[in-house]
Structure formats: structure tokens, C-alpha cells
C-alpha positions as CSV (number, residue, x, y, z in Angstrom):
1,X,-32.5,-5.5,5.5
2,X,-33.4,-8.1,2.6
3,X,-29.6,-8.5,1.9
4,X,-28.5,-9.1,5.4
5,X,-28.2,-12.5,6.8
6,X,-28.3,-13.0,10.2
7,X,-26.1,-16.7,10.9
8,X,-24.4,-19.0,12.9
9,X,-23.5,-20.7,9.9
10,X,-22.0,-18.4,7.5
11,X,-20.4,-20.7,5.7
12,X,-23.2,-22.5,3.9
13,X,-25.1,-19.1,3.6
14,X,-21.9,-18.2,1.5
15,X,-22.2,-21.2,-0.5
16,X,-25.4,-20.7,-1.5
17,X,-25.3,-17.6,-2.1
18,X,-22.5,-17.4,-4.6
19,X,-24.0,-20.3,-6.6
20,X,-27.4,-18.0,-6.8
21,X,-25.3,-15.2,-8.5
22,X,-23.6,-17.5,-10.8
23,X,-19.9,-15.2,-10.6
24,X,-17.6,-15.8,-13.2
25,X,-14.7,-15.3,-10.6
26,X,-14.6,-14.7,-7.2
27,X,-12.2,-12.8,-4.8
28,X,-11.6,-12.5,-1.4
29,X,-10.3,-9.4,0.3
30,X,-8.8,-9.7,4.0
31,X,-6.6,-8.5,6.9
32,X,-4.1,-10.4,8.5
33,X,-6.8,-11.0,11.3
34,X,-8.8,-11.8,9.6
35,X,-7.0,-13.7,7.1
36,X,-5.8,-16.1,9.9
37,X,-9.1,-16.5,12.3
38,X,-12.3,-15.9,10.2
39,X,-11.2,-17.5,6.5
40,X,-10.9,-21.3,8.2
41,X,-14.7,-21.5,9.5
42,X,-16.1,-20.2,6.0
43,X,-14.3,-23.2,4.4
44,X,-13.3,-20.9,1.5
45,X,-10.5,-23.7,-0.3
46,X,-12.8,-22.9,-3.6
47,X,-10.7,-19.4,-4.0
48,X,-7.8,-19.8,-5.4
49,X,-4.9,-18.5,-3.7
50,X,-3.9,-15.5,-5.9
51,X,-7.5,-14.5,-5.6
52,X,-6.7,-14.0,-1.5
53,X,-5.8,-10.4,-1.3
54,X,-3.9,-9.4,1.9
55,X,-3.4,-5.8,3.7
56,X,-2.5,-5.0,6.6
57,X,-4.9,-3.7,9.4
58,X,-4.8,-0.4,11.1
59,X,-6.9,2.7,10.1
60,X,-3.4,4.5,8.3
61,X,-3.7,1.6,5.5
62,X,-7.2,3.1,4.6
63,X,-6.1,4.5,1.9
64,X,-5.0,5.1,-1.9
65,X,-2.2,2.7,-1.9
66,X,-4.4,-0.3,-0.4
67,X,-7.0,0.3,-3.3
68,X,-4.6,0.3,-5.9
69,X,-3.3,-3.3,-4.4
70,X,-7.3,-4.5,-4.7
71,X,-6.9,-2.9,-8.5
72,X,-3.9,-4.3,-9.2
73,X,-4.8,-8.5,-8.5
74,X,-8.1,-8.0,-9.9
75,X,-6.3,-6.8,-13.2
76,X,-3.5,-8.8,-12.9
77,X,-6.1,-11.9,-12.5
78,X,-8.7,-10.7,-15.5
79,X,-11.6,-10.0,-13.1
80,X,-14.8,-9.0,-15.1
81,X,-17.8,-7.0,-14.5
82,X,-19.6,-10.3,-12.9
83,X,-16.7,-11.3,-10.8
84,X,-17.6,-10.8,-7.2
85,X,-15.3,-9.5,-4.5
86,X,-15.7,-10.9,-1.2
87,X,-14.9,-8.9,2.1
88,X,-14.2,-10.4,5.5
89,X,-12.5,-8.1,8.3
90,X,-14.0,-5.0,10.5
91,X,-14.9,-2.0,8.7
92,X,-12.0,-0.7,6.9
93,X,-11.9,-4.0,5.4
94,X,-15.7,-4.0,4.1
95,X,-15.1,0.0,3.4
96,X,-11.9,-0.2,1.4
97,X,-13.4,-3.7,-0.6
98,X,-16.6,-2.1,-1.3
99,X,-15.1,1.6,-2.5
100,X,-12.6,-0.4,-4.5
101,X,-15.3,-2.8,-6.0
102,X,-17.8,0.6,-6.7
103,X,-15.0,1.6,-9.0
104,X,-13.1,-1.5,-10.8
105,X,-14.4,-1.5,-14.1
106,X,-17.3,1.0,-13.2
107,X,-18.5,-1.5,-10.6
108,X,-18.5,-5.0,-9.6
109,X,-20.9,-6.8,-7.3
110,X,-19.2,-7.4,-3.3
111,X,-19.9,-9.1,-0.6
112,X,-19.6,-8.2,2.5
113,X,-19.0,-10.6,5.7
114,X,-18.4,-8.2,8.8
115,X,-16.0,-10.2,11.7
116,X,-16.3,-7.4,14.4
117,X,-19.0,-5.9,16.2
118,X,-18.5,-2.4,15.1
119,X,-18.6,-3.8,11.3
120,X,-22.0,-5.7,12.0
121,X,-23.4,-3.1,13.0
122,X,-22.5,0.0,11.2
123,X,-20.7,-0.7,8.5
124,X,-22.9,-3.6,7.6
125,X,-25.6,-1.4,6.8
126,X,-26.0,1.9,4.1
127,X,-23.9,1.6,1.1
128,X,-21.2,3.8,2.7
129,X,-17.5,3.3,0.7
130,X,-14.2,4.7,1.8
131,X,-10.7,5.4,2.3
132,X,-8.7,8.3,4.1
133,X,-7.2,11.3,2.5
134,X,-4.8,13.9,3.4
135,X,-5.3,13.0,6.7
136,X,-9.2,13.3,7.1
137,X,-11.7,10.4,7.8
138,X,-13.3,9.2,4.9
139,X,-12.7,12.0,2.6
140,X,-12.8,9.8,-0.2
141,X,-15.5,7.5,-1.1
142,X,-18.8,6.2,-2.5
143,X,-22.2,5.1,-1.9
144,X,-22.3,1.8,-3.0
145,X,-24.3,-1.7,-2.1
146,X,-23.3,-5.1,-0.8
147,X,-24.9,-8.0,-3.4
148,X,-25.3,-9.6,0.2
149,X,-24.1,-9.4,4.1
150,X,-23.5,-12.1,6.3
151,X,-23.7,-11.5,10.2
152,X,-22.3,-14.1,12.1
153,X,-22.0,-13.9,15.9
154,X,-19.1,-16.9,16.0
155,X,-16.9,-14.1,14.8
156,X,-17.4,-12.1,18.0
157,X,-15.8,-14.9,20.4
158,X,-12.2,-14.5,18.6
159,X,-12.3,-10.1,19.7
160,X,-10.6,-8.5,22.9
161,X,-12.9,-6.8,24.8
162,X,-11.5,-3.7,23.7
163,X,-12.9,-4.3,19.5
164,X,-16.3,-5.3,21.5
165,X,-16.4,-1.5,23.3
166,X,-15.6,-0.4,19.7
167,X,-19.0,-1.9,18.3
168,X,-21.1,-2.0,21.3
169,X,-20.6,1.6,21.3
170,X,-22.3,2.5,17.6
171,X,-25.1,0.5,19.1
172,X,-25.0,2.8,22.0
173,X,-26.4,5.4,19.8
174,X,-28.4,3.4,17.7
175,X,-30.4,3.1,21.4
176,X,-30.3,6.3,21.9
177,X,-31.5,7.3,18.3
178,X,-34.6,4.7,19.3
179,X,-35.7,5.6,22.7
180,X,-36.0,4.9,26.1
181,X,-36.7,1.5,26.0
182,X,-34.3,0.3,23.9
183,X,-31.3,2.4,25.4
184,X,-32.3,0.5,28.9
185,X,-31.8,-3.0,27.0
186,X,-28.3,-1.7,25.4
187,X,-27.0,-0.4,29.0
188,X,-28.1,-4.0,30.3
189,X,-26.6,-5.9,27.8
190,X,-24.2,-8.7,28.7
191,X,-20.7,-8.4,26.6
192,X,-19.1,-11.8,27.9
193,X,-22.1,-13.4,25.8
194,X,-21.9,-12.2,22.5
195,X,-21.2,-15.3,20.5
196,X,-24.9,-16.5,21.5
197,X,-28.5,-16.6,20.2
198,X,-29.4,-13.7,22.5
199,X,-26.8,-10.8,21.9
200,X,-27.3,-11.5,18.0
201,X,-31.1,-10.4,18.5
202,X,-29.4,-7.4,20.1
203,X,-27.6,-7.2,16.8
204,X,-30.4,-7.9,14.9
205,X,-32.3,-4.8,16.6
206,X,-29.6,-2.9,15.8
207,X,-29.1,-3.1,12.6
208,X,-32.9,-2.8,12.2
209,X,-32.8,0.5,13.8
210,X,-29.9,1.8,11.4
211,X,-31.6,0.5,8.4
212,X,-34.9,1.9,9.1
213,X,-33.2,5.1,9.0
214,X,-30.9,4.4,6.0
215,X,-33.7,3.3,4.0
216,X,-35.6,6.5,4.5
217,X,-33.0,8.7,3.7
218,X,-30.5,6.3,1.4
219,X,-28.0,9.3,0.0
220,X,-28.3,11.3,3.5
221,X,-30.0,14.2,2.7
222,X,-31.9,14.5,5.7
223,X,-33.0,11.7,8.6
224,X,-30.1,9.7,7.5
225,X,-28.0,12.8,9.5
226,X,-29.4,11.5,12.2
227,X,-26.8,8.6,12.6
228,X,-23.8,11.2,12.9
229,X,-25.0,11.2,16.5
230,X,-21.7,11.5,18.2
231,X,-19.6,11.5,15.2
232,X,-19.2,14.9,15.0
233,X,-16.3,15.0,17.9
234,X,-15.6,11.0,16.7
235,X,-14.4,11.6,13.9
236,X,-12.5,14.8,14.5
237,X,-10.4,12.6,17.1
238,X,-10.1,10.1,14.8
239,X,-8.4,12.4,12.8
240,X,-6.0,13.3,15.8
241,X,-5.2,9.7,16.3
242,X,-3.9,8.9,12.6
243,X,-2.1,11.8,12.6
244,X,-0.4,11.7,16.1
245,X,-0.6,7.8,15.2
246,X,-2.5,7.1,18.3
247,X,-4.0,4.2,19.3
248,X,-8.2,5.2,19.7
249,X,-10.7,3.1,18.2
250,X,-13.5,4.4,16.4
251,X,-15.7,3.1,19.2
252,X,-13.9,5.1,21.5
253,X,-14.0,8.3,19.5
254,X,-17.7,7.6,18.8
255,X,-18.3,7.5,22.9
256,X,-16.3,10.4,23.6
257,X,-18.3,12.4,21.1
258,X,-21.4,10.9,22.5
259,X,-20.7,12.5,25.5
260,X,-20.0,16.0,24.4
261,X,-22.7,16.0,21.9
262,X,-24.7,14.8,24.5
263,X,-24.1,17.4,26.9
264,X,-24.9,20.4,23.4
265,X,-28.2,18.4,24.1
266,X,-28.8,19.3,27.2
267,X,-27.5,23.3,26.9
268,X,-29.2,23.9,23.7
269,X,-32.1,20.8,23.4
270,X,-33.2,20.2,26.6
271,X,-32.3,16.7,26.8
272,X,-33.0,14.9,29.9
273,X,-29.7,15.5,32.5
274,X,-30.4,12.5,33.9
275,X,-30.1,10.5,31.0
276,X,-26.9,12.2,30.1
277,X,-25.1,11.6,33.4
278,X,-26.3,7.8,32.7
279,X,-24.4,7.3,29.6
280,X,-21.8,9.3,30.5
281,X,-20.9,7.5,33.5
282,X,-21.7,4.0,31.5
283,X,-18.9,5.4,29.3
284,X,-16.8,6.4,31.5
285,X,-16.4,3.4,33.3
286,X,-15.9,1.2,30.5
287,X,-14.1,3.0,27.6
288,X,-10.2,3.9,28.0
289,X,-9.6,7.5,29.5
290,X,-9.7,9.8,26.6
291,X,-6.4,12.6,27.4
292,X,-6.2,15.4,25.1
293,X,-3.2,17.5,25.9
294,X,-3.8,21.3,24.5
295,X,-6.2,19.2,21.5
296,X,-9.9,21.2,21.7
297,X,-9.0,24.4,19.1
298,X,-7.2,21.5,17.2
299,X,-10.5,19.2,17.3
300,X,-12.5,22.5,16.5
301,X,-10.9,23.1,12.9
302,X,-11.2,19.5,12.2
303,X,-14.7,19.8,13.1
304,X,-15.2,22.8,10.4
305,X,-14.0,20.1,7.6
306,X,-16.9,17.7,8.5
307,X,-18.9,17.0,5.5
308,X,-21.9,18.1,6.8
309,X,-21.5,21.6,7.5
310,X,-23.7,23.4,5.0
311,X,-23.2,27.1,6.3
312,X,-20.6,28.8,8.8
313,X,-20.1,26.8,11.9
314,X,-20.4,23.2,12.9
315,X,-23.6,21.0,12.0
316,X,-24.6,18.6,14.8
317,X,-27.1,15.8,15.5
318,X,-28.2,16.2,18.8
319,X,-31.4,14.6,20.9
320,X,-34.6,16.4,22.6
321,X,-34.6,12.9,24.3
322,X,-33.4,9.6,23.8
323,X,-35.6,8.5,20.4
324,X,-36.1,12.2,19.3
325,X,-34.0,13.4,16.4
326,X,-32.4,17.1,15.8
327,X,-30.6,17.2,12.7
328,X,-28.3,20.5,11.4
329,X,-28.0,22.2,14.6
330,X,-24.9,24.2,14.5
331,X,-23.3,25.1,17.2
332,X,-20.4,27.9,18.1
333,X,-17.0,27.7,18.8
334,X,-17.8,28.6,22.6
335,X,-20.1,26.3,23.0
336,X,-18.3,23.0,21.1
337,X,-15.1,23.9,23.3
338,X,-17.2,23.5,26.2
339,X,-18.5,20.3,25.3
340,X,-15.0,19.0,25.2
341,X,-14.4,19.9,28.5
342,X,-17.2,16.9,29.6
343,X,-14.6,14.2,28.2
């Protein structure tokens, strides 16, 4: 975590920062959000206006088109190889700005300034680059790292509670990647305070927990799988929802698949039932009601694209108990189906 910077005062942070790298140019890449809430408190009037590049938010503008835009104004405004691109938004912003920065001129530095809680604490964290393809989540992509990343918790008081479910839920798992003890803090956690001193320690602890793990493992060849906790079944509704254009979240799609991934621990790892009907019901009484109509064959075959399956079948992450890992555990059709019957 020596690039991270935990703030209240991103701003100055920024500042200094940039002057330490000595940048020939810099750039800024943004949403509309984010352009017109976040860009104000970082006091950014030294970036010239056609260095501001602006697309629009929602996951089906992760893609090709969007990173040919970041291209083109970079071109178009002779950025070189120590130009630095900034990125302020959630996660497709920082993903989109990072995978186009990995590749402009065989690389460029970025930074990365996550505004929501599901940026600051996934996508803050592992080098991870990206844009959609053909439909599937983060088909396309790099590893690639941030010079720096700047956490502020101001940015949290400008969310609907629905973006703070999306975030709170990736540290949800990070708890339950953890142990006992921290998944009791996470399940306690107040969400109408997180602008303060005390939910950014939760942060803090978060992000520690991914980057312990990330660190280990940086090109995810083995612990790092770990972290796909729930993703499995997240991402495979994801895929639903962009192509049926639905609204879901990723937070959402990560809890769902929390749920059924949870419950393949229990059948085939013994995890605590207790401790699944807990964050099951936590998620159920907080997260929007997940209805698939005629979708679990449909979520299956997505689930046979997932990156990590090495062999036939469908490569999970699933727990022994909350804090105890079980990487590459495939699982069978009957089984997977159901699991989607839990959500």
C-alpha cells in the first residue's frame, strides 16, 4: 500500500504529488459525475480545459469506443511518455483510464483518485485494467499500476445509498476473506457515517486486507484467486445486466454471488451454516431483490467463459470458514444451478 493515500485532503496530496513526478503534461479523465461533484474540491484549474476528457457513465461505455476517445485527446494534444493521466470517477473510470494509459505510447504513468466506495476499495488496489468486449466483463485488459492513489472519504457524502451497498459489499468479502473478527466489524458498520475518521479506518482495513493478498500473488496465479470470492455468479449477472441493459450494480451482483457461492461452501466445504444464514440475511435485507426470470442455464454458460476456469467445469473460490481460503474448486452444473436457487 506505499502508493495509496489515505486523505481528507486530497487536494494538496495531488499537488504535491504531481510536482514530485515533475509531468511534462497532465490529463484528467472523468464522468459526468464525477466531472461535476469531485473535480471542484481537488481545485484542478491548473489542467487545461482540452486536457478534461469527458465520457459518459454506465458499465455499456466500458468499452473500445471510450478508449479510442482517451487515445484520441491525448494525440490530438501531443501527450508524451512522461505525461501523466489522472482518473477521478468509480471503477470503470479508474479501469478504462488506467487500460488506456497501459497502452498510449507503450505506457504512461496514471493516477488514480477513486470517488465511490466500491472504487476505494477494489479497484484502488492490484493493477487490474479493463474494458468490456463482446458482451463479457472485462474481457479486455491489462495489469497495470497507478504512479499513486488517493482515498478520500469526502467523496463518499455526495453517493445514494444504493453506490454505498455497491462498495460496502466488496468489503463484505474482503471480511469474509479475513475472518471472524473482522466480518463482525463489517456487519456492524454504520453506512450513514462514511464521510468520517472512523469508516475510513474501515477503508483503510480493507484495502489492507486486498493488498496483502495482491501483493502475494501480483499476476493471480494462485492466492490472488482468492478475491473472486463471489464473483464467480457476479460477474456472470453482470453480464446479464449489460446485455438485457438492466440496471444491477456490481455490488449487487457481487452479493448475490456471495450468497450462492456461499451456500457451494457449506455443501461441498463445510462452511459454518450459521455464518451463511448471517450474511445471507444481512444481504437480503439490504441489497435490491435480485429476480431472474428462466436466467440460471443462461448464468451457467456465462459462468464456463470465466477466466479462471483451467479444466472442464467452473472454478470457484469458496471458504472452509470465514478467513480460510479454497481456491480452484470446480463445481458441476447440478450443483451451481442449485446455488442459484438461494438468491
Amino acid at each position: 500500500m506505499n502508493n495509496i493515500v489515505f486523505t481528507r485532503e486530497a487536494s494538496a496530496e495531488l499537488r504535491n504529488k504531481l510536482e514530485s513526478v515533475s509531468a511534462s503534461d497532465v490529463f484528467v479523465l472523468v464522468d459526468n459525475n464525477s466531472r461535476n461533484y469531485c473535480m471542484e474540491r481537488l481545485n484542478m484549474g491548473y489542467v487545461p480545459g482540452e486536457h478534461v476528457i469527458t465520457i459518459a457513465e454506465g458499465e455499456h461505455n466500458k468499452c473500445l469506443d471510450s478508449v479510442a476517445l482517451i487515445w484520441h485527446t491525448l494525440s490530438a494534444c501531443s501527450a508524451r511518455r512522461n505525461s501523466v493521466l489522472i482518473n477521478i470517477g468509480g471503477g470503470l473510470i479508474t479501469d478504462i483510464g488506467g487500460f488506456a494509459a497501459s497502452c498510449f505510447k507503450r505506457g504512461i504513468r496514471f493516477f488514480n483518485i477513486p470517488t465511490t466506495l466500491l472504487a476505494q476499495v477494489d479497484a484502488s488496489v492490484g493493477g487490474k485494467t479493463g474494458i468490456n468486449f463482446d458482451g463479457l466483463k472485462n474481457e479486455i485488459g491489462t495489469f497495470s499500476m497507478p504512479e499513486w492513489v488517493f482515498i478520500d472519504s469526502h467523496f463518499l457524502s455526495t453517493l445514494p445509498e444504493r453506490q454505498l451497498l455497491s462498495g460496502f459489499a466488496e468489503m463484505l468479502k474482503h471480511a469474509l476473506l479475513a475472518g471472524e473478527e473482522q466480518l463482525a466489524e463489517i456487519m456492524d458498520a454504520d453506512l450513514s457515517q462514511v464521510s468520517g475518521e472512523n469508516f475510513l479506518s474501515l477503508i483503510k482495513a480493507s484495502v489492507a486486507i486486498k493488498a496483502a493478498i495482491v501483493q502475494g500473488d501480483p499476476r493471480e496465479k494462485g492466492l490472488r484467486k482468492a478475491l473472486n470470492l463471489g464473483h464467480t455468479v457476479g460477474h456472470a449477472i453482470e453480464s446479464i445486466a449489460i446485455k438485457k441493459n438492466l440496471e444491477i450494480y456490481h455490488g449487487d451482483a457481487v452479493a448475490y454471488g456471495l450468497i450462492a457461492e456461499l451456500y457451494l461452501s457449506v455443501k461441498k466445504m463445510g462452511f459454518d451454516k450459521k455464518h451463511y444464514e448471517a450474511v445471507r440475511r444481512f444481504i437480503l435485507e439490504k441489497y435490491p431483490v435480485y429476480h431472474p426470470v428462466n436466467e440460471s442455464e443462461e448464468l451457467y454458460e456465462l459462468m464456463l467463459h470465466d477466466k479462471k476456469n483451467e479444466h472442464d467445469g467452473v472454478n470457484f473460490t469458496l471458504l472452509s470458514c470465514p478467513g480460510e481460503v479454497e481456491t480452484d474448486q470446480y463445481c458441476s452444473r447440478e450443483e451451481i444451478l442449485e446455488a442459484l436457487e438461494q438468491i
